[in-house]
Structures are given as C-alpha cells and as structure tokens.
Residue, then its C-alpha position, 0 to 999 in steps of 0.5 A: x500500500x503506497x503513502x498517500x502523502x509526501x514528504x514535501x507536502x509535510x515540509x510545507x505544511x510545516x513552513x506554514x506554520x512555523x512562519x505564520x502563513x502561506x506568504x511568509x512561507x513562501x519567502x523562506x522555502x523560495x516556493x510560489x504562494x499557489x504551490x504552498x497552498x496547494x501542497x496543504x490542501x492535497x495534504x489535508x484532502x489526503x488525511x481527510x482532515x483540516x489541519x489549517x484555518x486562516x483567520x485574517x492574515x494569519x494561517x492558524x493550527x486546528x487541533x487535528x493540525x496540533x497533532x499532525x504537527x508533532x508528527x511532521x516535526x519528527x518525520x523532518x528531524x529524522x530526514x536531516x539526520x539521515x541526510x548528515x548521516x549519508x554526508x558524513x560516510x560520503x565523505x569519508x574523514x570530515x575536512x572540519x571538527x567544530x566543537x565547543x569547550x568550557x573555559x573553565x576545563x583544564x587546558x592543558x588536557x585540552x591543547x594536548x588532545x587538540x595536538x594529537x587529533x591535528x598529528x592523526x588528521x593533519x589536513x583537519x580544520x578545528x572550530x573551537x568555541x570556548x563558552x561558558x556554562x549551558x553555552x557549549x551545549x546551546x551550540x550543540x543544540x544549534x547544530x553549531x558543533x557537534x561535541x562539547x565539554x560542558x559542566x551542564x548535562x545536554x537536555x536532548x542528547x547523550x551525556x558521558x561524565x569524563x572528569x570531575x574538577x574542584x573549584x576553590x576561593x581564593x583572593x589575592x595575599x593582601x585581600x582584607x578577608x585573608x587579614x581576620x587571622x582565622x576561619x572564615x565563615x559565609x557571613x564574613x564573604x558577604x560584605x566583599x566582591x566577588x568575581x562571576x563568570x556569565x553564562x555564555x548562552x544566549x537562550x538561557x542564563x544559569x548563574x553557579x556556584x555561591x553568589x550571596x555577596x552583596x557587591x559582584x562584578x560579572x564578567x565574560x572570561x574565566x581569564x578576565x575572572x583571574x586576573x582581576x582575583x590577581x589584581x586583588x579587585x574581589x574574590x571567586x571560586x576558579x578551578x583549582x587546576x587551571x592556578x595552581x600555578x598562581x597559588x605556588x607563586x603566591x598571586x593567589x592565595x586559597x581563603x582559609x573557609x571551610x572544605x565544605x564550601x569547595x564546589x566539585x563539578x562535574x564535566x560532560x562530553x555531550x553530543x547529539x546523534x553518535x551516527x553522525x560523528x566522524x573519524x576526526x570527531x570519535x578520535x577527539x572523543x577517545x584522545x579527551x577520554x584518555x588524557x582525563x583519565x587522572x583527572x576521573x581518578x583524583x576525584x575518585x580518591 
C-alpha cells in the first residue's frame, strides 16, 4: 500500500506554520504562494482532515493540525539526520571538527588532545568555541558543533561524565578577608566582591556556584575572572587546576573557609546523534577520554 502523502507536502505544511502563513512561507522555502497552498490542501484532502484555518492574515493550527504537527516535526528531524548521516560516510574523514569547550576545563588536557587529533588528521580544520556554562551545549543544540565539554548535562542528547574538577576561593595575599587571622565563615564573604563568570548562552542564563555577596562584578572570561582575583579587585571560586600555578607563586592565595564550601563539578562530553560523528570527531572523543583519565581518578580518591 503506497503513502498517500509526501514528504514535501509535510515540509510545507510545516513552513506554514512555523512562519505564520502561506506568504511568509513562501519567502523562506523560495516556493510560489499557489504551490504552498496547494501542497496543504492535497495534504489535508489526503488525511481527510483540516489541519489549517486562516483567520485574517494569519494561517492558524486546528487541533487535528496540533497533532499532525508533532508528527511532521519528527518525520523532518529524522530526514536531516539521515541526510548528515549519508554526508558524513560520503565523505569519508570530515575536512572540519567544530566543537565547543568550557573555559573553565583544564587546558592543558585540552591543547594536548587538540595536538594529537591535528598529528592523526593533519589536513583537519578545528572550530573551537570556548563558552561558558549551558553555552557549549546551546551550540550543540544549534547544530553549531557537534561535541562539547560542558559542566551542564545536554537536555536532548547523550551525556558521558569524563572528569570531575574542584573549584576553590581564593583572593589575592593582601585581600582584607585573608587579614581576620582565622576561619572564615559565609557571613564574613558577604560584605566583599566577588568575581562571576556569565553564562555564555544566549537562550538561557544559569548563574553557579555561591553568589550571596552583596557587591559582584560579572564578567565574560574565566581569564578576565583571574586576573582581576590577581589584581586583588574581589574574590571567586576558579578551578583549582587551571592556578595552581598562581597559588605556588603566591598571586593567589586559597581563603582559609571551610572544605565544605569547595564546589566539585562535574564535566560532560555531550553530543547529539553518535551516527553522525566522524573519524576526526570519535578520535577527539577517545584522545579527551584518555588524557582525563587522572583527572576521573583524583576525584575518585
């Protein structure tokens, strides 16, 4: 028994929608008014339904269109990712590995994963986005990368926890906290700045961490977050990883609070559909999953 409809009478039907009405359609589909409108009507004529009633301008979802929606919206997505699918073994090894990575992930990992994947791949085009919380994952959702290491788990995607990293207080040596010659408690944090990091996503905001202090200053870059910590402007949890260095120096100093407060994050490889990964893109994957391997069993201990 053959289909009565198409797959382009589902398109359609969908650009109607999504861009309310038969005119507005037919600018982003690059399709004539006529043909759009005659694809929904043999649509509905097919299912012997109305999915579509226009009132004024405006071409409006009927309850059965409701639920038909819901299906077409599937069917497409399963298409596209057919369609990357059969993209990604015609070509064989992707010219380009777009990914997105947290700024607060170690970099040291990072650059050598980066530097064995460019020695197996010689010819390969790395994208890097570095962002901050949920916005690694916003990209992925986006199609705009198609890995990323995030310390938010991905809503609509697979999520593998690769290592866990420790964020701790600190303030540059001649901050006053670190005058009072005794353990801090939370109270005594509020009265003084603390240095944030936004969230880099544009559709969503997540704010992390402790933040009762009554000044804050917030900033785009972890490294902006550092060196203003260095230059003894406020105080903020950074990844203990990531200053060490600065710690051993004695540009930073840890603030004498209880363990307790430390914030131990996790960090996840996110990604949408594994079928629609290619050599350079699983090599990235096995190489991060190696190099974090110490990083999983320190806090494991």
């Amino acid at each position: 028994m053959g289909l009565k409809t198409t797959f382009e009478q589902w398109r359609m039907f969908k650009a109607v929608v999504d861009h309310g009405g038969f005119h507005q359609a037919s600018q982003v589909v690059h399709k004539s008014q006529t043909t759009i409108h005659h694809a929904v009507h043999k649509l509905e004529e097919s299912l012997g339904v109305t999915l579509l009633e226009v009132q004024g301008r405006k071409a409006v979802l009927t309850p059965a269109g409701q639920l038909m929606l819901r299906r077409a919206n599937y069917l497409i997505d399963e298409a596209e990712k057919m369609e990357a699918v059969a993209k990604s073994l015609s070509m064989g090894v992707e010219s380009r590995l777009d990914i997105a990575v947290d700024e607060a992930f170690p970099q040291a990992e990072l650059y050598q994963v980066l530097e064995t994947v460019s020695a197996e791949f010689p010819f390969l085009r790395i994208e890097l986005r570095e962002t901050v919380l949920s916005g690694a994952n916003e990209l992925v959702e986006q199609g705009k990368v198609v890995v990323a290491i995030s310390p938010m788990r991905l809503a609509n995607g697979l999520n593998e926890e690769i290592c866990q990293m420790c964020f701790i207080a600190v303030a540059s040596p001649n901050h006053p906290l670190l005058n009072r010659g005794r353990q801090l408690a939370v109270e005594d944090l509020k009265a003084y700045r603390q240095i944030v990091v936004r969230d880099s996503a544009l559709g969503s905001q997540h704010d992390a961490g402790w933040l009762g202090a009554d000044q804050r200053w917030t900033v785009s870059h972890m490294r902006s977050s550092i060196d203003l910590v260095c230059r003894g402007l406020g105080f903020a949890w950074l990844p203990e990883s990531e200053i060490s260095d600065k710690i051993a120096a004695g540009s930073l100093v840890r603030l004498p609070i209880p363990s307790a407060f430390d914030r131990h994050v996790s960090f996840y490889l996110n990604y949408k559909d594994p079928d629609q990964l290619g050599p350079a893109a699983r090599s990235f994957m096995g190489e991060l999953r190696f190099q974090t391997q110490h990083l999983q069993l320190s806090a494991d201990k």
